[in-house]
VEXDREN-2710 file (C-alpha; in Angstrom, 1 decimal):
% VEXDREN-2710
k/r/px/py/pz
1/UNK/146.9/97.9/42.7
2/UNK/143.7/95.5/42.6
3/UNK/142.3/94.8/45.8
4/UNK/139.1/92.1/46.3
5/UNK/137.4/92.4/50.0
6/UNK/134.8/90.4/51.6
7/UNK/133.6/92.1/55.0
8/UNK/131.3/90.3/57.6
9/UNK/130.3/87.5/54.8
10/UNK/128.0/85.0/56.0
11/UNK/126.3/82.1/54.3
12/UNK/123.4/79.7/55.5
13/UNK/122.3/77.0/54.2
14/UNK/119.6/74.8/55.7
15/UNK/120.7/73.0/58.8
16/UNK/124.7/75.0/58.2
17/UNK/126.1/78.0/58.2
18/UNK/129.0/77.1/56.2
19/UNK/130.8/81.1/56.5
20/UNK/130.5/82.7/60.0
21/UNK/131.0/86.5/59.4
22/UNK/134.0/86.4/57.3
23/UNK/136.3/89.4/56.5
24/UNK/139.5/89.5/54.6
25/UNK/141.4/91.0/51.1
26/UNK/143.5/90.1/48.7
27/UNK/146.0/92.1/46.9
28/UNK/147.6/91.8/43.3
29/UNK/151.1/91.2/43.5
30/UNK/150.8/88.1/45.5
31/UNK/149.4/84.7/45.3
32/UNK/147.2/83.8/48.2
33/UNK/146.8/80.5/49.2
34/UNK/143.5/79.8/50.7
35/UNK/142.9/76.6/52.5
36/UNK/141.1/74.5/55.0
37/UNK/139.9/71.0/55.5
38/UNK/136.8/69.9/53.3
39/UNK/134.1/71.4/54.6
40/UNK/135.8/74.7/55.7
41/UNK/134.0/77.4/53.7
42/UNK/136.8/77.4/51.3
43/UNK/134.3/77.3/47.6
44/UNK/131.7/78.4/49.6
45/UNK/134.0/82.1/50.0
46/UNK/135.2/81.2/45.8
47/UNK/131.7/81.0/44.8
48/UNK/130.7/84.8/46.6
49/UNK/133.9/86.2/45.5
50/UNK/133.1/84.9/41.7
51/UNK/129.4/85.9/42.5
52/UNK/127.9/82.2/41.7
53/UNK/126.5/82.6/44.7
54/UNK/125.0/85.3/47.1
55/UNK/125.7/85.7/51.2
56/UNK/123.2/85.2/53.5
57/UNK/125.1/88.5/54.9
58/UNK/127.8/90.6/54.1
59/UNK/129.3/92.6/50.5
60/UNK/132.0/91.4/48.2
61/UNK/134.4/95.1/46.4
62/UNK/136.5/94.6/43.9
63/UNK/138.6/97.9/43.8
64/UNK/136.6/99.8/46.3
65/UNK/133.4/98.9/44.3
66/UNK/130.2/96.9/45.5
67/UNK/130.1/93.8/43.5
68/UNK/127.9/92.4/46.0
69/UNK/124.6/92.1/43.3
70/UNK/126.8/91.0/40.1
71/UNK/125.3/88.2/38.1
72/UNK/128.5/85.7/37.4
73/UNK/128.4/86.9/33.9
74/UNK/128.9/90.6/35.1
75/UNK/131.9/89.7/37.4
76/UNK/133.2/87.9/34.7
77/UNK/133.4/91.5/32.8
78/UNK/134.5/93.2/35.1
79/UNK/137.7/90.8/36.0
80/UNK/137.0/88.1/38.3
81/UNK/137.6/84.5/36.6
82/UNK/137.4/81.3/38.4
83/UNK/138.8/78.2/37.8
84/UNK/136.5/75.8/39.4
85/UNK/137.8/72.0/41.0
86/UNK/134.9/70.1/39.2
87/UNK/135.2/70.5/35.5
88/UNK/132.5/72.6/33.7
89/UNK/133.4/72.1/29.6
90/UNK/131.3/70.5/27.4
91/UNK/132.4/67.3/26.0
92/UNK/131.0/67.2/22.5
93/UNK/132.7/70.6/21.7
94/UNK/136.1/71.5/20.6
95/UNK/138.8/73.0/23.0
96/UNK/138.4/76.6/21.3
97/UNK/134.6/76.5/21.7
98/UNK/134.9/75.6/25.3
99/UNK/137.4/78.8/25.7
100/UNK/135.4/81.0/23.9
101/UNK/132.1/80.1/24.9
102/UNK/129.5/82.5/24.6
103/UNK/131.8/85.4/22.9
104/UNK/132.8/83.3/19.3
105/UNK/134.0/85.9/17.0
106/UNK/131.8/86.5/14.2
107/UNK/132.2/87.8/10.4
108/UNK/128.6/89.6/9.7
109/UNK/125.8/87.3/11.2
110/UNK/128.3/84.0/10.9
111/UNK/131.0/82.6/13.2
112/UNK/134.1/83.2/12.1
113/UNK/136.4/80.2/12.7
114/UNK/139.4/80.8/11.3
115/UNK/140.0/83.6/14.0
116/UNK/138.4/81.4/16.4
117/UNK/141.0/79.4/16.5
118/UNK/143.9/81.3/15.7
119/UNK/143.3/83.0/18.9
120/UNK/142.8/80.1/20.8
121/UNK/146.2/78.8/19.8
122/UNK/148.0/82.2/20.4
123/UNK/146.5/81.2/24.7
124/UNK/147.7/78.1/24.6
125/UNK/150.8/79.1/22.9
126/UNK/151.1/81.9/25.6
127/UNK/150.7/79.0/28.1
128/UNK/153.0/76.9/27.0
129/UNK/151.1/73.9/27.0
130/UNK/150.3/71.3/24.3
131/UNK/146.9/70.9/23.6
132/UNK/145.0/71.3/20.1
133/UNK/142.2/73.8/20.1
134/UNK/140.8/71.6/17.5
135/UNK/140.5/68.8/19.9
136/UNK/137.1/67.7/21.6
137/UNK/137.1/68.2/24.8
138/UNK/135.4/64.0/25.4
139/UNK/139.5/63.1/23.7
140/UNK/141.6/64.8/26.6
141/UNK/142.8/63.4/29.1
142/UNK/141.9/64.8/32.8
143/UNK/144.9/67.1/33.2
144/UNK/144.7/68.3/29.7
145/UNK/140.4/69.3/30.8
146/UNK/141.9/71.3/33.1
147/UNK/144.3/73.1/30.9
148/UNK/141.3/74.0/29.2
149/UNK/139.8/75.2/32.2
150/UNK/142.4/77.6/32.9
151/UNK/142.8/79.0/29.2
152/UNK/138.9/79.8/29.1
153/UNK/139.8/81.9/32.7
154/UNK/142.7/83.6/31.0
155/UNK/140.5/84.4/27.7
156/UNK/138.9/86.8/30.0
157/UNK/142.3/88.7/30.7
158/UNK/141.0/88.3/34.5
159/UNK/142.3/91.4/37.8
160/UNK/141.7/88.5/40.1
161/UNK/141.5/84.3/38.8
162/UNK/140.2/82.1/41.5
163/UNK/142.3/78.1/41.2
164/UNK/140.0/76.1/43.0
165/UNK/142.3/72.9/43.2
166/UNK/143.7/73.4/39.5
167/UNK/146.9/71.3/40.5
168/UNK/144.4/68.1/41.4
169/UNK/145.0/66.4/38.2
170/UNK/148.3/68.0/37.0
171/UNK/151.8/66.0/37.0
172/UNK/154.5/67.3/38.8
173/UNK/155.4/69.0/35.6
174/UNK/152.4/70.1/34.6
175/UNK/152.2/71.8/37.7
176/UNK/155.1/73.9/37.9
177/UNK/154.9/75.4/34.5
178/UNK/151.4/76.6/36.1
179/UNK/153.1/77.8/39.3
180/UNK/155.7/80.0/36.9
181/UNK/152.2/81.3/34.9
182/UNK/150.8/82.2/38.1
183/UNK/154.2/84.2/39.0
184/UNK/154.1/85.8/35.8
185/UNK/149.8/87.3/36.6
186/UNK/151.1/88.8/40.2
187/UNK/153.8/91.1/37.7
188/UNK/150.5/92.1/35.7
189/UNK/148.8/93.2/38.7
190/UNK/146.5/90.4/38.7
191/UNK/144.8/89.1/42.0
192/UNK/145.8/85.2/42.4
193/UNK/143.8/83.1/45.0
194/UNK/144.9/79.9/44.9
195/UNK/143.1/76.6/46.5
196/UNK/144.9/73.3/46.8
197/UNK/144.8/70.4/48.9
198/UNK/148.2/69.1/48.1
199/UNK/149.8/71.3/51.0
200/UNK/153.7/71.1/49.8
201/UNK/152.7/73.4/46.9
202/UNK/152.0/75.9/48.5
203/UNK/155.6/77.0/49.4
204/UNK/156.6/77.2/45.6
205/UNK/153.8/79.0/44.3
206/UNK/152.2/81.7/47.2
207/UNK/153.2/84.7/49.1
208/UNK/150.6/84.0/52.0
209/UNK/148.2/81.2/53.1
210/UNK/145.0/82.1/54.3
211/UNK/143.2/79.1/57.0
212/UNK/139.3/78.6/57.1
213/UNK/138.3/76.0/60.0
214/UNK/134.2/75.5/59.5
215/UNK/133.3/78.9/58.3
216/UNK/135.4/80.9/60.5
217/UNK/138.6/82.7/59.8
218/UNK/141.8/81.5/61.6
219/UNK/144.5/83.4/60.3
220/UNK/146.7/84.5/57.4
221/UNK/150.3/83.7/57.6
222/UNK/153.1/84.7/55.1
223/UNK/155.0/81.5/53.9
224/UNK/158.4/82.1/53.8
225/UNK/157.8/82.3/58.0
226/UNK/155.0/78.8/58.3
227/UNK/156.1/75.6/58.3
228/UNK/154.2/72.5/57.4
229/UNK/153.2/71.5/60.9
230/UNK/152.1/75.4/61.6
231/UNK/149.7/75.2/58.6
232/UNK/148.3/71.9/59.6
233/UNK/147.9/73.1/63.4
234/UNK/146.1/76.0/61.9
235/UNK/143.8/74.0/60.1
236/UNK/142.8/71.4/62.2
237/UNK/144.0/72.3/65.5
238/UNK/146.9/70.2/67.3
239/UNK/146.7/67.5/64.7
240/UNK/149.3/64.0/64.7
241/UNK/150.3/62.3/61.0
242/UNK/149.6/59.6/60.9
243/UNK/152.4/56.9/59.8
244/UNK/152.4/53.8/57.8
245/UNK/150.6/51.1/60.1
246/UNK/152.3/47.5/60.2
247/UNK/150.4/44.7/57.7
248/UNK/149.6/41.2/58.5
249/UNK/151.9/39.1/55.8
250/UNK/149.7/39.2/52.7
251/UNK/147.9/35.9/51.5
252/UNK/149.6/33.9/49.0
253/UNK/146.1/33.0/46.9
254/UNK/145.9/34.8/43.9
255/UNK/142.4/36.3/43.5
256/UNK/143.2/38.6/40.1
257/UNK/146.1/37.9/37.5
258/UNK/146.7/39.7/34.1
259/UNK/148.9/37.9/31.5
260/UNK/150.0/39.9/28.5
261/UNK/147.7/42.4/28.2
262/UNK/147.7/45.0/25.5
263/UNK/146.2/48.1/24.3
264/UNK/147.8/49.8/20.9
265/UNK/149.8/52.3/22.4
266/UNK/148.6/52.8/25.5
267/UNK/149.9/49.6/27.3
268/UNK/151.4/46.6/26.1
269/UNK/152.7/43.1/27.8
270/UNK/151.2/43.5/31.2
271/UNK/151.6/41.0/33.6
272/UNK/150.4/40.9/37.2
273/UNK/149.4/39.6/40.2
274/UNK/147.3/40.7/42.9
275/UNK/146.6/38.3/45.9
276/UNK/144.3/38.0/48.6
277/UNK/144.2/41.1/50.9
278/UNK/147.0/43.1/49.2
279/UNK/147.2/46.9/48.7
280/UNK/149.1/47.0/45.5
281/UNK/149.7/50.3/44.2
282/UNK/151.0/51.4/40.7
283/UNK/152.7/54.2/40.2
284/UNK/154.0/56.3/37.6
285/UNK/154.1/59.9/35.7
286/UNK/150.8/60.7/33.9
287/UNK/150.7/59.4/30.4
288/UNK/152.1/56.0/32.0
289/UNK/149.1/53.8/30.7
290/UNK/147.9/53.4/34.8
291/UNK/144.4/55.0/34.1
292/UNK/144.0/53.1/31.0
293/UNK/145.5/49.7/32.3
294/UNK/142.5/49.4/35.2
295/UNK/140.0/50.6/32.6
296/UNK/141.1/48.0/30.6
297/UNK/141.0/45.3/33.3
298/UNK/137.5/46.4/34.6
299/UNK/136.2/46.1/31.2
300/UNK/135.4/50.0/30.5
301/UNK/138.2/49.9/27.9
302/UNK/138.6/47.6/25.3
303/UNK/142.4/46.0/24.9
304/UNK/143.9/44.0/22.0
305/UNK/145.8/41.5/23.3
306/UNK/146.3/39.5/26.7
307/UNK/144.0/37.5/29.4
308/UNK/142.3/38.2/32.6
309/UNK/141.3/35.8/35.4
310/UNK/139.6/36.5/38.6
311/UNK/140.2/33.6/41.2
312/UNK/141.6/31.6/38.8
313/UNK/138.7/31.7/36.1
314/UNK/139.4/33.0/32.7
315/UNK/137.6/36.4/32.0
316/UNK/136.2/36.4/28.2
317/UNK/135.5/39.9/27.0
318/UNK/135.2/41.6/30.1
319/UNK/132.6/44.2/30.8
320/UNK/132.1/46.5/33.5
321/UNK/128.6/44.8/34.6
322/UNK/131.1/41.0/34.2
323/UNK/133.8/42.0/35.9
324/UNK/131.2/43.3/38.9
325/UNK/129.8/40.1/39.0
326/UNK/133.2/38.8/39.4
327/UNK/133.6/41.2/42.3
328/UNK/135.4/43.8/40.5
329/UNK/135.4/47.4/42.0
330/UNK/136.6/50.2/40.2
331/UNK/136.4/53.9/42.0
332/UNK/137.5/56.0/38.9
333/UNK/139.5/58.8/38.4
334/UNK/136.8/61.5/38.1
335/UNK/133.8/60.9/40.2
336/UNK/131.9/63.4/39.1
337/UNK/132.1/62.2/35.7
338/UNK/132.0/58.4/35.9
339/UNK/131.4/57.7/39.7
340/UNK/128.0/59.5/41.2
341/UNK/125.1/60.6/39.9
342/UNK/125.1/64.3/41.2
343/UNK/120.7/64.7/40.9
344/UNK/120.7/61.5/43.1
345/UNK/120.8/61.5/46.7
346/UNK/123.8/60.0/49.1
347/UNK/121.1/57.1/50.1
348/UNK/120.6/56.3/46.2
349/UNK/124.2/56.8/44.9
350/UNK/125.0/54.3/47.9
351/UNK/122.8/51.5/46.5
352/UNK/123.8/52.1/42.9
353/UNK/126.0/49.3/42.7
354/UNK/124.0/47.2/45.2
355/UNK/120.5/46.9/43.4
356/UNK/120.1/43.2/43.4
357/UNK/120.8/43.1/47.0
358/UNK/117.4/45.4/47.6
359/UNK/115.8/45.0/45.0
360/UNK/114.9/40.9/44.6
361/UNK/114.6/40.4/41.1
362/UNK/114.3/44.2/40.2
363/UNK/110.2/43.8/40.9
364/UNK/110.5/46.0/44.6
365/UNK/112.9/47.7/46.7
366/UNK/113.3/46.1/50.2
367/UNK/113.5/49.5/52.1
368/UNK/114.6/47.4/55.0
369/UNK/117.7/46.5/53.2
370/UNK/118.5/49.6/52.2
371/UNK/118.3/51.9/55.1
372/UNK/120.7/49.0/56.5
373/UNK/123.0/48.9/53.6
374/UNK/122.9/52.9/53.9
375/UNK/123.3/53.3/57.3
376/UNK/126.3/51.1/57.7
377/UNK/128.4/52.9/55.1
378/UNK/127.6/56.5/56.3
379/UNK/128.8/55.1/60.1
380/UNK/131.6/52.6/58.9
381/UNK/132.8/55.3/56.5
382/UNK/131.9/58.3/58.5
383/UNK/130.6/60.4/55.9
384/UNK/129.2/63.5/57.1
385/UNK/125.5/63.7/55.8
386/UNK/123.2/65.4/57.8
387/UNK/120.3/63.4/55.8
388/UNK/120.5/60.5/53.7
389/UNK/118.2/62.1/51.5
390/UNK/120.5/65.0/50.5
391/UNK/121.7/65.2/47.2
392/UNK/125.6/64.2/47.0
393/UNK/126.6/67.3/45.4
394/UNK/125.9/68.9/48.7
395/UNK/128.6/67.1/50.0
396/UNK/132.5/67.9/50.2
397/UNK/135.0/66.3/47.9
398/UNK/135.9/63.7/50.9
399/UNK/132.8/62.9/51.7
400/UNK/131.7/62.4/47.9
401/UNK/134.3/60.0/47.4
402/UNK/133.4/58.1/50.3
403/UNK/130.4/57.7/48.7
404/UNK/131.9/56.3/45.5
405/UNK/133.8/53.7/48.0
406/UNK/130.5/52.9/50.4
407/UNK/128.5/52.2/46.8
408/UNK/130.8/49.5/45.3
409/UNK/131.3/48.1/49.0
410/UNK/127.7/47.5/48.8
411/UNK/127.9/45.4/46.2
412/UNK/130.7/43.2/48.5
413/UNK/133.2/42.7/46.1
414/UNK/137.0/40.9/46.4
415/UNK/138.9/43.3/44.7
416/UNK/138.3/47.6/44.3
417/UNK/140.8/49.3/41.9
418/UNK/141.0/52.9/43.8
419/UNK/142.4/55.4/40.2
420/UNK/143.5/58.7/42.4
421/UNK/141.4/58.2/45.3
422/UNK/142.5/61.5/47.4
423/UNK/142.1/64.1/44.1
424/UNK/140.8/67.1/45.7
425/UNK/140.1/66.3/49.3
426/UNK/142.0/67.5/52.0
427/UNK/144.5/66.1/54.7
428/UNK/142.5/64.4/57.0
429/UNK/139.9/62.8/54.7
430/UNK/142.7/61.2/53.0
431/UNK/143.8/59.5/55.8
432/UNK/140.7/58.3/56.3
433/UNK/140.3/56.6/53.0
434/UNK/143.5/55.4/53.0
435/UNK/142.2/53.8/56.5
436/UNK/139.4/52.5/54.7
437/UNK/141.8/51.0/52.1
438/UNK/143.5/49.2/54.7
439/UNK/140.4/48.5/56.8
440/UNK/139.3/46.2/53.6
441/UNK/142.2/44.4/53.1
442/UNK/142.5/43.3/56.8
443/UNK/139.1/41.5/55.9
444/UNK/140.3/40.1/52.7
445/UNK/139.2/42.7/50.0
446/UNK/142.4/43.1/47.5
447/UNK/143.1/46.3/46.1
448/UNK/145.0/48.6/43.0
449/UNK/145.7/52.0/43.4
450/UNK/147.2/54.7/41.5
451/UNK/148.0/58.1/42.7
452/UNK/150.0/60.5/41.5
453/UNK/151.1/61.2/45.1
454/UNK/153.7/58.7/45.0
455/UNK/154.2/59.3/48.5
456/UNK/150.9/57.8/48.9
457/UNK/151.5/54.8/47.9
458/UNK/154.6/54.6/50.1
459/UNK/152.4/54.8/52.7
460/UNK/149.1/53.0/52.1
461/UNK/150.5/50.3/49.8
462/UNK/152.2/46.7/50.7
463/UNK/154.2/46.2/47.1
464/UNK/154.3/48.8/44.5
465/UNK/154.9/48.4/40.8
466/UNK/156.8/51.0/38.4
467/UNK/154.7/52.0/34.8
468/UNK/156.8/53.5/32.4
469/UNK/155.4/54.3/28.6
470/UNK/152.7/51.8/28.8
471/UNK/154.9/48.9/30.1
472/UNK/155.6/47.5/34.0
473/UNK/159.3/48.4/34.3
474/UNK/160.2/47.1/38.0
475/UNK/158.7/46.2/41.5
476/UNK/159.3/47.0/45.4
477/UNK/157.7/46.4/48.6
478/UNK/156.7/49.8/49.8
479/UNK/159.4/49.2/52.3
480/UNK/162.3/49.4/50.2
481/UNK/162.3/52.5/48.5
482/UNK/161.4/56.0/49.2
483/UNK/159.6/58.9/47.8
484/UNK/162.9/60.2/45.8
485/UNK/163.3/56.9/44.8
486/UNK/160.1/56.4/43.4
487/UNK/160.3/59.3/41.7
488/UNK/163.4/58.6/39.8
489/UNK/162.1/55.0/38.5
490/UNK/158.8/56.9/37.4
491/UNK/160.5/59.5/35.6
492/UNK/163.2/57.0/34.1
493/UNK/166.0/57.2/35.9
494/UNK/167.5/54.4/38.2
495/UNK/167.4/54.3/41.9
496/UNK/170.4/53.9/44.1
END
């Protein structure tokens, strides 16, 4: 049986000690579940146990052995893979590259390709999954990145893999052929730690579920004996869902509408309205067209057919810096890709989209204006930032994406398209940007979002429309339906 301890690990950073002494194992044969609010300790414990970083205290054994001074290239050898929430592949290379990184077979001094990729299509065969290992990695899609992410982990036949949220991007599907791969490791006595903010997983996938509260152990419980309101108590003490709040009756003025709009086969004959201080949310089963629609409409995608107008006025070949003129938010999918700049700090990343408001005529930056502009979205948005001047990746995924949000609400605009705006932060942050969402629209600001949650949308959104295969197949007020509901219209069946 493989065993991985940590005993007494401590790690201090400047100004936060981020573990507080922790000590704890993991055992093949199970899949742990390791959670905790952002800002619990939860990578910070991934990244000692993978060895990508070192304690300020304490020793890691894998099997009895000190692993405590591995490079992550040597715990990589000796069995410890890790499957990291923020997406590591490079974009320009092909998916068997990306797996094989490093370690490409060779015939004499040459690469030999032809076994290259046989063997990376015997792992994804092996996983089931659909995915060319010819493919570049800039074609996929987010969900099939992380596919990718968790073959290159298996390449390394791993006696302990470390899921740092790999659900966050996966459909319900998607997700449960992982769960029944995981199932399959704990026969092969491999160690499974498993990290996920989506908390309702957790009872079809682990054996246990392990609770970090800001760096400090508060317990393992097995989860066949927790309930969902036992977790959450661990995690953030007596803690109160919150429920869908009561809306003012949404403005009939029409501030964006989308007539016929078309994009080969990735949407087609979209029609739509959004109106003044309206949540609308879009839901459907990735592959649905609802990532490429708002690209479309924000101008980052080009579409073939169709018409946009914002307040009325026709938008001709929209671009992302147009359609921000015209007021046009968009908080995208993957902020790490396409919505901070992760070498820039939280006070510059918050002005990014705000830079003719301090800087007049791009000639000087008012530093008046933009400690104000700053200061106003860490308060209103109550990101936790010990400095201004730290850089955002120092942040949690919560407090990252409040980031993205406090940047475009800089900027003041009319209408923010939100594309999956709780990946990969926890319970509580997700309330608070769906607050935020809210918070905007009782002054006005219309929104879009998409979530795979559907739930989510229940709960945040005022009228909901269903996207099937690239088409708007139906329409409720969040009121009338629920989640099962949903679901079926999503998937293609019809509600009752």
């Amino acid at each position: 049986m493989n065993v991985i301890e940590a005993h007494g690990v401590r790690k201090q950073y400047p100004g936060t000690l981020a573990l507080k002494g922790l000590t704890l194992q993991f055992e093949s044969g199970k899949v742990h579940a390791l959670i905790g609010k952002n800002g619990s300790g939860k990578s910070t414990l991934v990244k000692i146990l993978s060895r990508a970083i070192d304690p300020t205290q304490g020793k890691v054994f894998l099997n009895g052995e000190d692993v405590s001074s591995c490079t992550p290239a040597e715990a990589f050898r000796r069995g410890i893979a890790t499957v990291y929430q923020e997406l590591s592949l490079i974009q320009d290379l092909s998916v068997a590259e990306n797996i094989f990184m490093g370690r490409l077979p060779k015939k004499g001094i040459r690469i030999d390709w032809e076994l290259t990729y046989r063997r990376a299509e015997e792992l994804i065969r092996s996983m089931n999954v659909e995915v060319s290992p010819r493919a570049r990695i800039a074609e996929l899609s987010v969900w099939q990145c992380q596919i990718v992410e968790i073959l290159k982990a298996m390449s390394y036949h791993p006696k302990v893999l470390l899921l740092d949220e790999p659900t966050s991007s996966l459909a319900v599907a998607e997700a449960r052929r992982l769960f029944d791969f995981i199932r399959e490791l704990t026969k092969r006595d491999v160690i499974v730690i498993f990290i996920s903010h989506r908390l309702h997983e957790l009872w079809e996938v682990a054996d246990t579920c392990t609770v970090l509260r800001d760096g400090e152990l508060i317990g393992t419980v097995t989860m066949k004996d927790a309930s969902y309101n036992d977790v959450l108590r661990m995690m953030f003490g007596e803690v109160e869902l919150k429920v869908r709040e009561g809306r003012k009756t949404v403005s009939d003025e029409v501030v964006l509408e989308v007539k016929g709009l078309t994009r080969g086969k990735k949407f087609h004959g979209i029609d739509l309205q959004l109106h003044k201080g309206e949540v609308l949310g879009i839901a459907g089963m990735l592959g649905s067209g609802r990532t490429e629609l708002l690209r479309a409409i924000f101008g980052a995608d080009r579409f073939d057919a169709g018409e946009i107008r914002i307040g009325g006025r026709k938008i001709r070949s929209p671009s992302p810096r147009m359609m921000k003129r015209a007021g046009v938010a968009l908080a995208p999918e993957d902020r790490k890709k396409d919505g901070l700049n992760h070498i820039m700090s939280v006070n510059d990343n918050l002005t990014l989209s705000a830079l003719e408001r301090i800087a007049p005529r791009f000639l000087w930056i008012d530093r008046m204006r933009e400690s104000s502009l700053v200061a106003r979205q860490i308060v209103d948005l109550a990101i936790k930032v010990s400095d201004k001047n730290m850089p955002v990746s120092s942040l949690s995924g919560g407090n990252q994406q409040k980031v993205v949000v406090g940047k475009w609400l800089n900027a003041e605009p009319r209408v923010m398209f939100f594309d999956e705006p709780s990946r990969g932060i926890d319970v509580h942050a997700k309330q608070q940007i769906f607050q935020i969402i809210r918070q905007q629209a009782d002054r006005g600001i219309s929104s879009i979002m998409i979530s795979s949650e559907l739930e989510e949308l229940l709960d945040v959104c005022d009228r909901i429309l269903i996207m099937r295969n690239g088409a708007l197949v139906g329409e409720h007020r969040s009121d009338e339906l629920g989640a099962e509901e949903l679901y079926l219209q999503c998937m293609g069946g019809t509600a009752t």
